[in-house]
C-alpha positions as CSV (number, residue, x, y, z in Angstrom):
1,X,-73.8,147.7,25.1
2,X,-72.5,144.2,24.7
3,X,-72.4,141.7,26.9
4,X,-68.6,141.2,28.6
5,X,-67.7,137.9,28.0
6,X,-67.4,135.0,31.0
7,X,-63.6,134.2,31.6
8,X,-63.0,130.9,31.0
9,X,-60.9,129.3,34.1
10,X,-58.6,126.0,33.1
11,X,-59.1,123.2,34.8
12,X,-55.4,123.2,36.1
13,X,-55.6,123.7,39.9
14,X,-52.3,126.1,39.7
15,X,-52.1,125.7,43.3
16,X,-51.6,121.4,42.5
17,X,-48.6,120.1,45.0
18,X,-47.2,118.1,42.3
19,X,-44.4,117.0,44.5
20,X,-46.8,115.4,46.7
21,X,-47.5,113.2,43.4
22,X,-44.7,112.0,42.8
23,X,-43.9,108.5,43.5
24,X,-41.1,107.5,46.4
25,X,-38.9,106.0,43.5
26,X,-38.9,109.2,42.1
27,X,-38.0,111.0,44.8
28,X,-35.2,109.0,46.3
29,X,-33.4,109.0,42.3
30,X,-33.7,113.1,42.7
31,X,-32.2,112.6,45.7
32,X,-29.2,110.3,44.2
33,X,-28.3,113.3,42.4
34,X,-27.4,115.1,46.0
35,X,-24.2,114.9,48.1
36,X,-25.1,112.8,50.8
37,X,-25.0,115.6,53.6
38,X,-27.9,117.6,51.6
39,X,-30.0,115.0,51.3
40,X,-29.9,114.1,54.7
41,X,-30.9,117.6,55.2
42,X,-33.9,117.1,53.1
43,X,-35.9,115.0,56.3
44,X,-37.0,118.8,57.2
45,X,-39.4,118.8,54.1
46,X,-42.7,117.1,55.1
47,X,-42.8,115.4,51.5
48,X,-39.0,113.8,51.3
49,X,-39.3,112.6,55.4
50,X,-36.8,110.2,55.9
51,X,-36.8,108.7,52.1
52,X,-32.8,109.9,51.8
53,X,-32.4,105.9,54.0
54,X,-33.5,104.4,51.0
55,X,-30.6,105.7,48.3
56,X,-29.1,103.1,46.5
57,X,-25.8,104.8,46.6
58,X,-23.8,105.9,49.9
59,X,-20.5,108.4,49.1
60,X,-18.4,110.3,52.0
61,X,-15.7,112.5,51.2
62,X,-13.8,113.6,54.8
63,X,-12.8,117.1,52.3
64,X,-16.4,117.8,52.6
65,X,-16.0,118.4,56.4
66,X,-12.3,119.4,56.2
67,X,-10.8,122.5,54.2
68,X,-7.3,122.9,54.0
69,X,-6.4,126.5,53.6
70,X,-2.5,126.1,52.7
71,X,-2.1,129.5,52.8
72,X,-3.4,130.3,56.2
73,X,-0.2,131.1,58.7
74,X,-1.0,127.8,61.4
75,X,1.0,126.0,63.4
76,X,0.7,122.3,62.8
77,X,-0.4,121.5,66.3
78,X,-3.5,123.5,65.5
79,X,-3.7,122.4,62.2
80,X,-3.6,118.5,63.7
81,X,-6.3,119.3,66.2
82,X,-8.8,121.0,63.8
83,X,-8.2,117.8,61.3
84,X,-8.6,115.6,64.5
85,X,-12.2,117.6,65.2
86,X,-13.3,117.8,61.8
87,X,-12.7,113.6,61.6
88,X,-14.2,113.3,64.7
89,X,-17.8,115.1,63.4
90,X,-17.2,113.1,60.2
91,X,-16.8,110.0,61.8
92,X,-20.3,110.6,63.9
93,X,-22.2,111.5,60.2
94,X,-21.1,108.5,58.9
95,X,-22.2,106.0,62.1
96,X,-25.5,107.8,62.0
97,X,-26.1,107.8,58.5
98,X,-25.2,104.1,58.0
99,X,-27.2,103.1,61.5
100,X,-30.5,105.3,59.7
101,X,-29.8,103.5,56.2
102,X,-32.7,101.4,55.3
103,X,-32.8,99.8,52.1
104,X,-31.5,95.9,52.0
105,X,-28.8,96.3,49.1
106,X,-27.1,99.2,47.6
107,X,-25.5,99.6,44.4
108,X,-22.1,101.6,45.5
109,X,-20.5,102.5,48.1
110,X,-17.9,105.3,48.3
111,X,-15.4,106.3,50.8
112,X,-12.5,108.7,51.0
113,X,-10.3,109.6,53.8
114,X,-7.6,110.3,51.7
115,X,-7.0,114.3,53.4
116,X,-6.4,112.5,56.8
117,X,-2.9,113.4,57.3
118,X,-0.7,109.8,57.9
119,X,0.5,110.7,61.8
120,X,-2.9,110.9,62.9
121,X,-3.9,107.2,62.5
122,X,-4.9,105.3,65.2
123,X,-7.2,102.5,66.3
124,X,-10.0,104.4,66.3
125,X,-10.3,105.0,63.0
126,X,-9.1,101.6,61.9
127,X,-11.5,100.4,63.7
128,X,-14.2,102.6,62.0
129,X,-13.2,102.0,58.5
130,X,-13.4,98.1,59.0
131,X,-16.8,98.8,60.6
132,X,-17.8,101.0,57.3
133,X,-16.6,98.6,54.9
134,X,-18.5,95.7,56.8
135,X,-21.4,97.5,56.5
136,X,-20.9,97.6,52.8
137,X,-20.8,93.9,52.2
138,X,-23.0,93.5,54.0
139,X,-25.5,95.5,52.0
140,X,-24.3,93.2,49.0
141,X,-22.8,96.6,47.2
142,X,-21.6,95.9,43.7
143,X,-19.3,99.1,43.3
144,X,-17.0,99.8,46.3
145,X,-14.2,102.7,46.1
146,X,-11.6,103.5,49.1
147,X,-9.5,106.3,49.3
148,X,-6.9,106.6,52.1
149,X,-4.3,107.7,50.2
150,X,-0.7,106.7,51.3
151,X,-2.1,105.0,54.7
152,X,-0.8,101.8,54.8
153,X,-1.3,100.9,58.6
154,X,-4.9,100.7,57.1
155,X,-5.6,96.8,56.1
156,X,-9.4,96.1,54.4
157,X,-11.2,93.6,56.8
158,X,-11.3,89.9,55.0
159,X,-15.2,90.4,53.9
160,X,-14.4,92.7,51.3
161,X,-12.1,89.9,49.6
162,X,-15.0,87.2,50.2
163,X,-17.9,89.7,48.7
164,X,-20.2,87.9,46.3
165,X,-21.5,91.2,45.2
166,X,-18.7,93.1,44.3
167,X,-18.7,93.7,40.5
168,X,-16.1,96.3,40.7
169,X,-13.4,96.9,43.6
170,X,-10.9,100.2,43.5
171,X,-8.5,100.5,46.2
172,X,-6.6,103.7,46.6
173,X,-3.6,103.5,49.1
174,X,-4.0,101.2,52.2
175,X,-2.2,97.8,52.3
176,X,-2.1,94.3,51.0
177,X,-1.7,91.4,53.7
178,X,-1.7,87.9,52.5
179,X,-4.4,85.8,54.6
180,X,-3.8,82.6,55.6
181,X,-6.5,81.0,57.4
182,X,-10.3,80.2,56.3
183,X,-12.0,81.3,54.8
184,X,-10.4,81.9,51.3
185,X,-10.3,84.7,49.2
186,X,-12.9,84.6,46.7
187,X,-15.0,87.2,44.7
188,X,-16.7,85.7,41.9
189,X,-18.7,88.4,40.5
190,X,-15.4,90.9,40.3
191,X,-14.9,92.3,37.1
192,X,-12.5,95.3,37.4
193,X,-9.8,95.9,40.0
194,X,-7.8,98.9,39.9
195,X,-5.8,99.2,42.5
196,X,-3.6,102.5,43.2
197,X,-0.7,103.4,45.4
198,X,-1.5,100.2,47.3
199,X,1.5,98.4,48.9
200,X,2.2,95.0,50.1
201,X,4.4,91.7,49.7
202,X,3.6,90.2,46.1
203,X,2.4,87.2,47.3
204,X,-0.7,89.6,48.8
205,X,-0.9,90.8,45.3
206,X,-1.4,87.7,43.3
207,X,-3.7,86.1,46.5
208,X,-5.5,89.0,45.8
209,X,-5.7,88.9,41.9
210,X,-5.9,85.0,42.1
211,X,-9.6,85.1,43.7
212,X,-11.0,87.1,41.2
213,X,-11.7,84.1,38.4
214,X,-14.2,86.6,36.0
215,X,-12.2,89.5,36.5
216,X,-11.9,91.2,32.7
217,X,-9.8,94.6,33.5
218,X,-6.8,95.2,35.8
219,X,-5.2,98.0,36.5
220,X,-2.4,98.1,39.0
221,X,-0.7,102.4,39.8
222,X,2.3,102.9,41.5
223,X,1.7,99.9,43.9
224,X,4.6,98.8,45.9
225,X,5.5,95.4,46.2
226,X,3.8,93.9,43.5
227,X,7.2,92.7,41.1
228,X,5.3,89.4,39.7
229,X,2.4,89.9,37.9
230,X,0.1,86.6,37.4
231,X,-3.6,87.0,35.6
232,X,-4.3,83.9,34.4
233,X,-8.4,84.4,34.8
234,X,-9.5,83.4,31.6
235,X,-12.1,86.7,31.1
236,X,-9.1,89.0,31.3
237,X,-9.1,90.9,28.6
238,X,-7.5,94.2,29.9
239,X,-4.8,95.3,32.0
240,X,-3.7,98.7,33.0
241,X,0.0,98.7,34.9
242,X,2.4,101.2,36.0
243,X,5.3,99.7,37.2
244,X,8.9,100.4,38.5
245,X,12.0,98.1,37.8
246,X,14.6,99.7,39.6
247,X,15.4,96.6,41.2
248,X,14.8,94.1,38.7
249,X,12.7,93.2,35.7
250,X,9.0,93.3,36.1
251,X,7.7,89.5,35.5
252,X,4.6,89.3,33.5
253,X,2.3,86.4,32.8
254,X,-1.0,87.3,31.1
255,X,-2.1,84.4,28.9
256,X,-5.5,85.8,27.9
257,X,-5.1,89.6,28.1
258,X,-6.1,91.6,24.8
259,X,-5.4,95.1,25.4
260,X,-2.4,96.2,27.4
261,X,-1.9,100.2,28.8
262,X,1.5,100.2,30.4
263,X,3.8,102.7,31.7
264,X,7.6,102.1,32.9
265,X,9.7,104.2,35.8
266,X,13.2,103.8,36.5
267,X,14.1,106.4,39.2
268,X,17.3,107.4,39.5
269,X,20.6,105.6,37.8
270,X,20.3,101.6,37.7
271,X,22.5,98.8,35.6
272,X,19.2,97.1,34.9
273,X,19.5,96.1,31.7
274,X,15.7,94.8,30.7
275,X,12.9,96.1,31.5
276,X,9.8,92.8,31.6
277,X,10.5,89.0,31.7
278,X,7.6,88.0,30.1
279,X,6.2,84.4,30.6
280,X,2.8,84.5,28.6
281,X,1.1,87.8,26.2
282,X,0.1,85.7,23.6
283,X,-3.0,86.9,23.4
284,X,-2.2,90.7,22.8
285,X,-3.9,92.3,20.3
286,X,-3.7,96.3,21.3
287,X,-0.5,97.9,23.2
288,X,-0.3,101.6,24.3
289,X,3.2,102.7,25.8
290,X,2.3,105.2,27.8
291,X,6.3,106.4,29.9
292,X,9.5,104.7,29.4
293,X,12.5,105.5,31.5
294,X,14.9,108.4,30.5
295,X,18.3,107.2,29.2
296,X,17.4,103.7,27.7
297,X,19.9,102.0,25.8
298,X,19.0,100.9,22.3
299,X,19.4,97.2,23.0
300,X,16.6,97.9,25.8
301,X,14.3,99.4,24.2
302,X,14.6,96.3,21.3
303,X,13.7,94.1,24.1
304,X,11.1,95.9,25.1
305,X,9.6,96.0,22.4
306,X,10.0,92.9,21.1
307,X,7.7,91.0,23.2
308,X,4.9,93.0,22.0
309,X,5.6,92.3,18.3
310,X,2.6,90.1,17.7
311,X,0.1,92.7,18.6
312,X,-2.5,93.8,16.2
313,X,-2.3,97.6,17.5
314,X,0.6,99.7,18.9
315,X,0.6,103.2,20.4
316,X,3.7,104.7,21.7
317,X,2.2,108.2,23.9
318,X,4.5,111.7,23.4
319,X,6.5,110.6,26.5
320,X,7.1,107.1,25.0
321,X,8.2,108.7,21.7
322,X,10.5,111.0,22.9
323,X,12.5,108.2,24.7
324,X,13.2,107.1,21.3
325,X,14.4,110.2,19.5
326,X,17.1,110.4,22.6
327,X,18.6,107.1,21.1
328,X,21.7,107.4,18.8
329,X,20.5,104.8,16.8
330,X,17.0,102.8,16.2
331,X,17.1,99.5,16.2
332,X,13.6,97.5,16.2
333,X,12.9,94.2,15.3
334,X,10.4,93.7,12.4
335,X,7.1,93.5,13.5
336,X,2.7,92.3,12.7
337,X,1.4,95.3,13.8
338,X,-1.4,96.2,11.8
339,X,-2.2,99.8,13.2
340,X,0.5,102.3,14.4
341,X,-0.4,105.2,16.7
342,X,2.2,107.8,17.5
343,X,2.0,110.6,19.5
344,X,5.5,112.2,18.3
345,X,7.8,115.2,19.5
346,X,8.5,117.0,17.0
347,X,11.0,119.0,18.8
348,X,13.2,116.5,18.5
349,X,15.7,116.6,15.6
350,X,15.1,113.1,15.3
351,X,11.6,112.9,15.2
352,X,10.5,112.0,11.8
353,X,13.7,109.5,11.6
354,X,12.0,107.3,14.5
355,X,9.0,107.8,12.3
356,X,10.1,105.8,9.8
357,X,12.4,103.1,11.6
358,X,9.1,102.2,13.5
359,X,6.9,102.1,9.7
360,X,9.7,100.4,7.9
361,X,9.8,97.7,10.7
362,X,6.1,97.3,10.2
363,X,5.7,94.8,7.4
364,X,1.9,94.4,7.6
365,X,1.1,97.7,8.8
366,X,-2.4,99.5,7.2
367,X,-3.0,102.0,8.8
368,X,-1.0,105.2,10.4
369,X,-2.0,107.5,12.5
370,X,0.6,110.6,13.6
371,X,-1.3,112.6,16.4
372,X,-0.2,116.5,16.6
373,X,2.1,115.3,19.5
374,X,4.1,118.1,21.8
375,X,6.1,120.7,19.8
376,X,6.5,124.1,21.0
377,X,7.7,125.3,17.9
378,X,5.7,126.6,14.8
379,X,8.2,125.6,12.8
380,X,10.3,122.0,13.0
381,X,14.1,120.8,13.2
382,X,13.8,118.0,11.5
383,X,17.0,116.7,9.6
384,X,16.5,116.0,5.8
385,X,15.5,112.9,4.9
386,X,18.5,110.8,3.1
387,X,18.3,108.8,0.4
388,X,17.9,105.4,2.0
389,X,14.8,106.7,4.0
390,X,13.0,108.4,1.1
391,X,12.7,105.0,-0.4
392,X,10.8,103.3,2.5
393,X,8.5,100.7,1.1
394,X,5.3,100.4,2.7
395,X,3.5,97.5,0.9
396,X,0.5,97.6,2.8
397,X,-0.3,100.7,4.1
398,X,-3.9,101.5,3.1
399,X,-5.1,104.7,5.5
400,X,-3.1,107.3,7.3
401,X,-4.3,110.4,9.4
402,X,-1.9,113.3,10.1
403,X,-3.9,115.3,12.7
404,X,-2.8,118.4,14.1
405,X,-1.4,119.3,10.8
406,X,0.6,122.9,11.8
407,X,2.8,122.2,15.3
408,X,5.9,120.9,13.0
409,X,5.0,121.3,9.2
410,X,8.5,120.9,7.5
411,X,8.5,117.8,9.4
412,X,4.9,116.7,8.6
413,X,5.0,117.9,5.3
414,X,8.4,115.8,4.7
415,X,6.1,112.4,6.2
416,X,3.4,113.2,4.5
417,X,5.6,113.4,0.6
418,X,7.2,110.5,2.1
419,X,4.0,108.5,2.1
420,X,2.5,109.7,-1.3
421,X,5.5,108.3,-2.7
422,X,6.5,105.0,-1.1
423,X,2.7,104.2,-0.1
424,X,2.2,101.3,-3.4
425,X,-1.6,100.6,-1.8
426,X,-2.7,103.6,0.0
427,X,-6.5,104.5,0.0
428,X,-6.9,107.3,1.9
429,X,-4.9,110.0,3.5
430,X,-6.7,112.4,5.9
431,X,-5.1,115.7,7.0
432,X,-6.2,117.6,9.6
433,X,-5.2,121.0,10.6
434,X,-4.5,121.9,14.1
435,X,-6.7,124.8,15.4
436,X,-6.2,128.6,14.8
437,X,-2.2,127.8,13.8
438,X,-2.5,128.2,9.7
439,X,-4.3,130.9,8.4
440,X,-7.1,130.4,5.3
441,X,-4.3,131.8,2.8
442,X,-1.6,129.2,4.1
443,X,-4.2,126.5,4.7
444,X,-4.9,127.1,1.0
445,X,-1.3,127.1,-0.1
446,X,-0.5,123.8,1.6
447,X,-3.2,121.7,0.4
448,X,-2.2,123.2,-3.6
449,X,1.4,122.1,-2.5
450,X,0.2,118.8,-1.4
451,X,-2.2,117.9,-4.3
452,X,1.1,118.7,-6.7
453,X,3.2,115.6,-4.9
454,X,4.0,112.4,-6.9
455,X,1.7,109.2,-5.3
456,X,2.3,105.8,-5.9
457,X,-0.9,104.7,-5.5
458,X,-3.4,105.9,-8.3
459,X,-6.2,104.9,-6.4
460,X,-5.2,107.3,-3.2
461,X,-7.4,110.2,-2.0
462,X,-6.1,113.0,0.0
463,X,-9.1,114.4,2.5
464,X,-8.6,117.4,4.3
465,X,-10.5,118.4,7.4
């Protein structure tokens, strides 16, 4: 009989608490991962104790306590009193969090009240937001988020304006006030403000935007108030506004920004007859429209665009573009932009006419991109292009990219014949088809059709994606 052989054992001890290795640092980034409320609840576990004081980042959301069921049958009394409880046990999780917290300095620190319905307001809670923010600051945090929503009897308490910490501010409803006494506004370290749905006199505004000297990115939603818009830090290099000139033009004065994201809103009828009184945007180098009001005139829309001329880079969004197929006629100044974006609608009969205005106008364009845009048409209504616009010259016009190729193809097909033929310098033309529209048979059919078109460039490759 032979021997039976001695099972070997491994050394691992498979009953090894390996989270009773783990270093404290370790532990409290697992914990970062967790809403705040569950990793509170982790001081049960004998290992994690009360290391949940030492996160680096602090984020309370008053949805988390409060549910609102819009399709539950109750009467708003009731519904104000269980919002007024459920504040009321938020409120006490965020005094005994923040009097637990331990570690000297966080990182960010977020705060959203933004469900709390406007009537309810009161001191109370005024007084408890100042309180949170305070503690904030005081914890030198570098990103700080507040969400009230439309609450504008809310106004922030001075030390968030004098924070030496704060790299980036976002301020979500609440309101502006412009302080007067000592000591002044100043955050040096700020390098993006966005500020939504906030309201407050314009003077608050550019107080507010004036003691930011390193800010580099802007961006200013559906605020009221602000009609005069002065960045004149010389790290600005981006600014993202949505603005409304129902009453009068929007002034802007930004010396040193580079890249400008801007939307327009008109509501309702007005006889305003210009959109921005610009001071200063000599600096711009990339523009994307992203809304312009319905019902512009030509001679508006001119203007408009005209004091964007000098930019490098323009992109005009679907909503943008489709404000210019509504004109009767297009009338745009000659322009140095280098790179043209469109998003277009191809549902418009005027679609690929706009097109063309905006390349012809575009003496040093190179390159061309024409996004799949909005169509909800296969096929397009596109008019036939005339005589005068088949013989578009476009000198310099060295790449273009149709993408989406298959939402409007008479139309695209018409640009893209239109190109081959007037492009003198054209490199590269890249087509893309737009997913599960053409079939491998017409997929196969367009791209013989297109290799059969006259170029003008010799040296001009057609890739197809």
């Amino acid at each position: 009989m032979k021997p039976q052989k001695r099972m070997r054992f491994s050394k691992v001890d498979v009953g090894l608490d390996r989270l009773s290795e783990m270093p404290d640092q370790v532990i409290v980034h697992i914990l970062s991962f967790m809403s705040i409320r569950d990793a509170v609840k982790t001081m049960l576990l004998r290992r994690f104790g009360n290391l949940w004081t030492m996160l680096p980042a602090l984020s309370f959301d008053f949805s988390d306590h409060y549910v609102n069921d819009e399709d539950e049958d109750v009467a708003f009394e009731e519904e104000q009193r269980i919002m007024s409880d459920a504040f009321s046990l938020f409120s006490r999780f965020v005094r005994n969090v923040l009097m637990l917290h331990r570690r000297s300095t966080i990182d960010s620190f977020y705060l959203d009240i933004g469900e709390y319905q406007y009537g309810l307001v009161d001191q109370c809670l005024i007084d408890d937001v100042q309180v949170w923010l305070k503690f904030a600051t005081d914890r030198e945090v570098k990103d700080l988020v507040f969400h009230c929503d439309y609450i504008d009897k809310i106004v922030l308490p001075r030390c968030v304006f004098t924070s030496q910490s704060l790299v980036r501010l976002t301020l979500w409803g609440s309101m502006l006030v412009q302080y007067v006494h000592q000591p002044q506004l100043h955050m040096g370290a700020l390098k993006i403000l966005s500020l939504i749905s906030v309201t407050g006199s314009n003077e608050a505004f550019n107080q507010l935007i004036s003691a930011c000297p390193s800010i580099q990115e802007l961006g200013v939603y559906n605020s009221e108030g602000l009609r005069d818009l002065n960045i004149t830090a010389p790290s600005a290099n981006k600014l993202n506004l949505d603005i409304d000139v129902s009453d009068r033009p929007f002034t802007l004065n930004c010396p040193h920004v580079q890249i400008l994201n801007i939307a327009v809103i008109r509501p309702g009828k007005t006889s305003q007859s210009n959109l921005l009184d610009v001071i200063d945007v000599s600096s711009l180098q990339d523009v994307f429209v992203w809304e312009l009001p319905k019902d512009l005139s030509s001679p508006i829309i001119k203007a408009f665009l005209r004091h964007f001329r000098d930019a490098e880079s323009f992109t005009l969004s679907s909503l943008a573009f489709e404000q210019l197929c509504c004109l009767k006629k297009v009338d745009i100044l000659q322009n140095r932009w280098q790179i043209l974006a469109l998003l277009p609608w191809w549902d418009n009969g005027r679609c690929l006419q706009v097109i063309i205005e905006l390349v012809k106008s575009s003496v040093d364009l190179e390159t061309l991109i024409v996004d799949g845009g909005q169509s909800s048409r296969s096929e397009g209504y596109n008019e036939v292009l005339s005589s005068k616009l088949s013989t578009c010259v476009m000198p310099q016009l060295k790449n273009v990219s149709i993408l989406g190729y298959g939402k409007c193809r008479e139309g695209q097909l018409q640009l893209i014949e239109l190109i081959l033929r007037n492009a003198i310098v054209l490199e590269k033309l890249e087509i893309t088809f737009e997913e599960n529209r053409l079939t491998a048979v017409e997929e196969l059919d367009f791209v013989k059709q297109v290799s059969r078109l006259k170029r003008a460039s010799v040296n001009a490759i057609v890739d197809f994606a």
